[in-house]
C-alpha positions in Angstrom: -21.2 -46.7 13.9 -22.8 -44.5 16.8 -26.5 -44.2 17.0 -28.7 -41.4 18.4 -31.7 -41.2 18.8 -33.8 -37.6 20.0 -37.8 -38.2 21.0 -40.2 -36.2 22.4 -39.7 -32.7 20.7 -41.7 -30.4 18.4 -39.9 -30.8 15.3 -39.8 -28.3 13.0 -38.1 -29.1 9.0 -38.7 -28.5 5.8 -41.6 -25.8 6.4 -43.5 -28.4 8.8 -44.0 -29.0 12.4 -44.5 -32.5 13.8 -45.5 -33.0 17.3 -43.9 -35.3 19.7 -41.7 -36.0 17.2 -38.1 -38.2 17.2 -35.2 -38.5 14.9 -32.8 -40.9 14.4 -29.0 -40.8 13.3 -26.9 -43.7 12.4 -23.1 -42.1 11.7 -23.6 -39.2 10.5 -26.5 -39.1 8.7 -30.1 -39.1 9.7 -31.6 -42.7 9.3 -35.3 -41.6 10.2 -38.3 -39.3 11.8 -41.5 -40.6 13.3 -43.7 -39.1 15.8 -44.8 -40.9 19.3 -42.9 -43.6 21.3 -41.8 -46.1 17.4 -38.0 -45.4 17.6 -35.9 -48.2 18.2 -33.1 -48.3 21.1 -30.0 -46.5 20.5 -26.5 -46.1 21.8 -27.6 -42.7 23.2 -31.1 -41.2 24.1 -31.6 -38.0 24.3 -35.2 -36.8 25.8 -35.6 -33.5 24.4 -37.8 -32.3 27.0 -35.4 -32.9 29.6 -32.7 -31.7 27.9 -34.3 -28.4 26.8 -37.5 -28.4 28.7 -41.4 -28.6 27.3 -42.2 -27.4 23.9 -38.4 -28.3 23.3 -38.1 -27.8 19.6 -35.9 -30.0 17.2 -34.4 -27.9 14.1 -31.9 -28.8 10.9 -28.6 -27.2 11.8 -28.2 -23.3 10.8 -26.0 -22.3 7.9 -24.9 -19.1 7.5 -24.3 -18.1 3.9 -22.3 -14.9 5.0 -20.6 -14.0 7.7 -16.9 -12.4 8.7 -16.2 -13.9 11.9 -17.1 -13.5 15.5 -15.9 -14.2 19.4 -12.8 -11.4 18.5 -11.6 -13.6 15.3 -12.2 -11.8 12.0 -12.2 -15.1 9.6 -9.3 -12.9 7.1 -7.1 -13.3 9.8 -5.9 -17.6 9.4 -7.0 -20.8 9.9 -6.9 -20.6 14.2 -9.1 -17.3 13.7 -11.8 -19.2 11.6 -11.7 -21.5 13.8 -12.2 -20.2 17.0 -14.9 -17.7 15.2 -17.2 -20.6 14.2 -17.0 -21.9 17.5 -18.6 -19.2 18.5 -21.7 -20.2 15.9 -21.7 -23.4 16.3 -22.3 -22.9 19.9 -25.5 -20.6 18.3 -26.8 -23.5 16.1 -25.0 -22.3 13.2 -23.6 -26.0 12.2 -22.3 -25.2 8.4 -20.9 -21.8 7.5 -19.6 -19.9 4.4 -16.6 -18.2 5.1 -17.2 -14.7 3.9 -14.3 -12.6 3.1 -13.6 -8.4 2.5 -11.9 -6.7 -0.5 -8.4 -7.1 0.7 -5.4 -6.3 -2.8 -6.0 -9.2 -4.9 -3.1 -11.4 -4.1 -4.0 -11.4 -0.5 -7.7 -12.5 -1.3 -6.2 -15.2 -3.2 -4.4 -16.1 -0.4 -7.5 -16.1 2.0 -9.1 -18.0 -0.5 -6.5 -20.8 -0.5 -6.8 -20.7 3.1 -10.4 -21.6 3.0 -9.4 -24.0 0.5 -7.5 -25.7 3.0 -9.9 -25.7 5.8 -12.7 -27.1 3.2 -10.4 -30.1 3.7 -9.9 -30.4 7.1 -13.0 -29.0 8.7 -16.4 -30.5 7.6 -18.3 -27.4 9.1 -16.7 -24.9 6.6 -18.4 -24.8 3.4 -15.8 -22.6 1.2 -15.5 -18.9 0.6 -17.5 -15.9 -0.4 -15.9 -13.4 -1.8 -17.5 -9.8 -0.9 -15.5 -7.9 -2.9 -14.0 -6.4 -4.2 -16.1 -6.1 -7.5 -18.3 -3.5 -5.6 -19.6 -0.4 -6.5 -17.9 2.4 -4.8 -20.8 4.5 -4.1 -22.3 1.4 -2.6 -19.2 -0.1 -0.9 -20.1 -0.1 2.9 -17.6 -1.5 5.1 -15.2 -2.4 2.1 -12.2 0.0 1.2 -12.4 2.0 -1.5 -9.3 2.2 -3.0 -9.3 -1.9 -3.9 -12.5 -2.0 -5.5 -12.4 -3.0 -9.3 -14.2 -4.0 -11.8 -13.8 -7.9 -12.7 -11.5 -9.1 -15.3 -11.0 -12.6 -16.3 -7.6 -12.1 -14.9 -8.8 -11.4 -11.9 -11.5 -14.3 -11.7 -9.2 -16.7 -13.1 -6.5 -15.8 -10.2 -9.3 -16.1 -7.6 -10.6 -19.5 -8.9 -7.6 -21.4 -8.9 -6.6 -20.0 -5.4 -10.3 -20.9 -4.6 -9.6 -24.6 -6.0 -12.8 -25.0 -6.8 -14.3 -24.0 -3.0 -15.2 -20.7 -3.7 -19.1 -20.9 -3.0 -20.5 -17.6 -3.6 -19.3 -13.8 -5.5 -20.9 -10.7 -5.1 -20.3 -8.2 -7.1 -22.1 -5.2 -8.5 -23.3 -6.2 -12.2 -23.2 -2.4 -13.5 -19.7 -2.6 -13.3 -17.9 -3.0 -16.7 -17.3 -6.5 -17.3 -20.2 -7.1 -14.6 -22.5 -9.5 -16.6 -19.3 -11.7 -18.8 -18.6 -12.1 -14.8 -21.5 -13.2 -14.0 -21.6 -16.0 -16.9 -18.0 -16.6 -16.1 -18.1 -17.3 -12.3 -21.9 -19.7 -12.8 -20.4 -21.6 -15.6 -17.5 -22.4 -12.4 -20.4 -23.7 -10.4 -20.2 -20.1 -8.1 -23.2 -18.8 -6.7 -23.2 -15.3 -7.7 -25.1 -12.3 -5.5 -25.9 -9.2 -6.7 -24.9 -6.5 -4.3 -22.9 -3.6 -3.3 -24.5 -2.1 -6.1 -26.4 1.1 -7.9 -27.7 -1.4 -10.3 -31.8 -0.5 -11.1 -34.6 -3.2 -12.1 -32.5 -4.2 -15.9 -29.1 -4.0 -15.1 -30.2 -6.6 -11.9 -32.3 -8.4 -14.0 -30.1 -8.7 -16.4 -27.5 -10.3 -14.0 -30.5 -13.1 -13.3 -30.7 -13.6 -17.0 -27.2 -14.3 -16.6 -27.5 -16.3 -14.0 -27.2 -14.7 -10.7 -28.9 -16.5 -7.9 -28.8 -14.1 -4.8 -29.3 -10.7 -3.4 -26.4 -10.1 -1.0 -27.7 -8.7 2.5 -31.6 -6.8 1.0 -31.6 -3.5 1.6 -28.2 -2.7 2.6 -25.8 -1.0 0.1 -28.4 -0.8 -3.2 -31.3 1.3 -4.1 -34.2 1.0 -2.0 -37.5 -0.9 -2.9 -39.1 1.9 -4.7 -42.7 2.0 -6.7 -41.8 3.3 -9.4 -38.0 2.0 -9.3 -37.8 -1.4 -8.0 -34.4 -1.5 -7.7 -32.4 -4.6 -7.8 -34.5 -6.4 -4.7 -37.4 -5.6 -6.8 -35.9 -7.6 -9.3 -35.2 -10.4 -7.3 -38.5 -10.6 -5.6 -39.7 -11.0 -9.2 -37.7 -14.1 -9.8 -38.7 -17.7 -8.4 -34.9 -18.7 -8.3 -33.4 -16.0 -6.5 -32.5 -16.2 -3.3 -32.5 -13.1 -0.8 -29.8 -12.5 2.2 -31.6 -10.6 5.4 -29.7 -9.7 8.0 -32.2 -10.1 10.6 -30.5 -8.2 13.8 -33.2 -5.1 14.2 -30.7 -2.5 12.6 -29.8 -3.9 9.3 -33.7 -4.0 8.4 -36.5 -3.6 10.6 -38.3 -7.0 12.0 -41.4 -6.1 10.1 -39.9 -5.8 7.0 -38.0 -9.5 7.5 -42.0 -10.7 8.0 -42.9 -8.5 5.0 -39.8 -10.2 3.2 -40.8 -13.6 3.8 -44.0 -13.5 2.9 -43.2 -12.1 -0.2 -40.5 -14.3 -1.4 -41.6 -18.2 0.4 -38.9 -20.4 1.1 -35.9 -17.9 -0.8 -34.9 -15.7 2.0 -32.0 -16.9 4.0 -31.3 -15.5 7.0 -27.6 -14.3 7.5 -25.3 -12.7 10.5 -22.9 -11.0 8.6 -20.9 -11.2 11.7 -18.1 -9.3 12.3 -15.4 -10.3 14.5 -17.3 -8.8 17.6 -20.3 -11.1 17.8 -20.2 -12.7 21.2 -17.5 -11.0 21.8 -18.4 -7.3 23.0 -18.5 -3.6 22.7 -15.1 -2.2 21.6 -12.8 -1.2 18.9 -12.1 -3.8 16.1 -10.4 -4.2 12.7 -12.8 -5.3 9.7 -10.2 -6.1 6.7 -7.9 -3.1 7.2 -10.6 -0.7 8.7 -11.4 0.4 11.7 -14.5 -1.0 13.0 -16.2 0.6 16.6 -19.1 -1.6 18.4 -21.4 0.4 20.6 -24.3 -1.2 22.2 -23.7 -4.0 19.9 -24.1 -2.1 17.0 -21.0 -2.2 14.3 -20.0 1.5 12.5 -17.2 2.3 10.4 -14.8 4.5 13.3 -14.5 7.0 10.2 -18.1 8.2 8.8 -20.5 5.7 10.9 -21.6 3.5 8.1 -22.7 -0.3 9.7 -20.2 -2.4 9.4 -21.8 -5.9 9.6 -23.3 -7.2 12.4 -22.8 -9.1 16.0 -25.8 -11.3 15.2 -26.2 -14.9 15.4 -28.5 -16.8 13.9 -30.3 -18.6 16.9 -30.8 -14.4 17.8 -32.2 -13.8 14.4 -34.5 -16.9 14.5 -36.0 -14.8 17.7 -36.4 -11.9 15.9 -38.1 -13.3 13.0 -40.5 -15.0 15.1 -41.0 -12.3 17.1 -41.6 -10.0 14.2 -44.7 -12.4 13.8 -42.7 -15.5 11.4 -43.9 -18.4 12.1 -41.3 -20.9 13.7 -41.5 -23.4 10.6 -40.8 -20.3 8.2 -38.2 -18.7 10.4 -36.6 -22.0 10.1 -37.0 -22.9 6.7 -34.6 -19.5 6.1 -32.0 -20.5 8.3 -31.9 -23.9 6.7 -33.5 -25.3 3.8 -33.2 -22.0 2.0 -29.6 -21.5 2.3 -29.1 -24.9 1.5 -30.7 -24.7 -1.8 -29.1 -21.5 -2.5 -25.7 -23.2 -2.6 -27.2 -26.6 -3.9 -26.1 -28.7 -0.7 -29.0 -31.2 -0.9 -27.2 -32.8 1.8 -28.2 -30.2 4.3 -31.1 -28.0 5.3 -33.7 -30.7 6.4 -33.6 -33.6 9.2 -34.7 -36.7 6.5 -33.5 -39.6 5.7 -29.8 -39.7 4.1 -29.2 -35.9 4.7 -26.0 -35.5 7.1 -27.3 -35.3 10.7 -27.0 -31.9 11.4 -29.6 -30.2 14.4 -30.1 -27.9 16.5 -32.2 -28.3 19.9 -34.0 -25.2 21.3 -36.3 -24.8 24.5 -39.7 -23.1 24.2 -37.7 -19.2 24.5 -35.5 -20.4 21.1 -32.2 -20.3 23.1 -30.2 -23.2 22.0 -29.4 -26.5 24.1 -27.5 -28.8 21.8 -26.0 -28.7 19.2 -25.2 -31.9 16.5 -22.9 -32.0 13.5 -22.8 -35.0 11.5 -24.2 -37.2 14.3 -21.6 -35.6 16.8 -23.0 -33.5 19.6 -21.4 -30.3 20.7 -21.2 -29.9 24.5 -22.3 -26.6 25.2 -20.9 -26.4 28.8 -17.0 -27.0 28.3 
């Protein structure tokens, strides 16, 4: 069993900093944190400061709850897409990733989902699915194609579950729908995480869905009624509930920067900070496919080639750590909602925190926030191959 040890950085877990701080792995898990010069020899040493330079900073890996793909591999394309897309995040600090996929006709979702399935068994980093779609409100359907949205039907759960084998993390789906909240009961009593989103649902038929059991707010803001005073929508409703987590897309378009600061301070430690990549994160402006549609990237910003409507992003989540803390987040918050929260969210208690017995999963940052190595499981990533 390989040990690691990595001293002299500002670590930053669990909504706390630590100063001149070391961890130590054993395997892969983490074996133990002190501060100062108390850690014991290891097979490899790794001094954070001259690895990433002074005020080097010592995260939990990122997990991305939601996300479609990235470096020109949509993630509903096969096994070599996903991949080579979370290669592309891992490099970013993103260590553990749902595999998000669009409304696609229902036996080819199945078929994704199976896919995912697989990969669950082969590749630690993948999580499972999410399946954004396609129970989805058409008026709120964004990037997802209108003719294959549908109300759920225990058919239809029933045929994704058993694809999903029991690796089918999260749902959204718009609780308005008929059928919305026997859904919702239907996919939580599977152990599914299930969003609300995509929707037109108002403050009851949202709250409702909590009553139910729903547990997040896919992407806040995006594609559902706005945060209103005298209508608080179905955010509203979430804000008003200790156990629901909230998806931001922090990339300065989705939502502005203030309102991820406003966000946060509003709902502590239950917003979880997402990409919702698309295929062309770190990958480029151009012309690319999301599901069947035609997606066009300009100035990094992803539109729907046919009416305009953002279609995900090109984020990453080391970028939207920057723009939280730029926003004026602090660093053990920003952090917090690209790990511990979205580690709760899906109840991986495994993950999310650098402590003793979690999996040793981290992320190294220099003083700027760009990312300068990368561990999963105890196994570094070598960022310059």
């Amino acid at each position: 069993m390989t040990s690691t040890v990595i001293h002299s950085a500002r670590l930053v877990t669990a909504g706390v900093e630590t100063a001149d701080a070391w961890v130590r792995f054993e395997g892969a898990q983490v074996a133990a944190i002190g501060s100062g010069d108390g850690w014991e020899p290891a097979d490899r040493v790794v001094d954070a400061t001259d690895a990433a330079g002074p005020g080097a900073v010592l995260t939990p890996g990122f997990l991305d709850l939601h996300g479609h793909g990235g470096a020109g591999h949509a993630y509903d394309d096969g096994p070599d897409d996903v991949r080579a897309a979370r290669a592309l995040h891992r490099a970013h600090g993103t260590t553990r990733a749902v595999v998000s996929l669009v409304t696609a006709p229902p036996p080819l979702l199945a078929r994704r989902a199976a896919m995912v399935a697989e990969l669950t068994r082969t590749d630690a980093d993948i999580l499972g699915s999410h399946l954004e779609g396609p129970f989805l409100a058409p008026a709120r359907r964004g990037a997802h194609e209108a003719a294959l949205l549908t109300p759920p039907t225990a058919h239809l759960l029933d045929a994704f579950l058993a694809a999903g084998d029991d690796t089918i993390v999260q749902v959204t789906l718009a609780p308005e729908l008929p059928g919305g909240l026997d859904a919702v009961r239907r996919l939580v009593s599977a152990g599914v995480a299930v969003a609300v989103g995509h929707t037109e649902a108002g403050w009851d038929e949202a709250s409702a869905a909590f009553d139910a059991g729903a547990s997040l707010v896919t992407h806040a803001f995006n594609a559902m009624p706005g945060l209103g005073h005298r209508a608080p929508g179905p955010l509203g409703a979430a804000l008003a509930r200790d156990g629901v987590t909230i998806e931001a897309i922090a990339d300065g378009v989705h939502v502005h920067p203030a309102l991820i600061r406003v966000l946060m301070d509003a709902a502590p430690r239950r917003v979880a900070l997402i990409t919702d990549a698309m295929a062309a994160a770190g990958s480029g402006d151009g012309r690319y496919l999301l599901g069947a549609l035609d997606v066009d990237v300009t100035d990094g910003v992803a539109r729907l080639a046919e009416d305009g409507t953002i279609a995900g992003s090109t984020l990453t989540q080391d970028a939207a750590l920057r723009t939280a803390v730029a926003a004026g987040v602090s660093l053990p918050v920003a952090v917090e909602a690209l790990t511990g929260a979205p580690a709760r969210a899906i109840a991986r208690d495994d993950l999310g925190a650098l402590a003793p017995g979690r999996l040793a999963d981290a992320v190294l940052l220099d003083a700027r926030l760009t990312v300068r190595g990368v561990w999963t499981a105890g196994a570094n990533l070598d960022l310059t191959a």
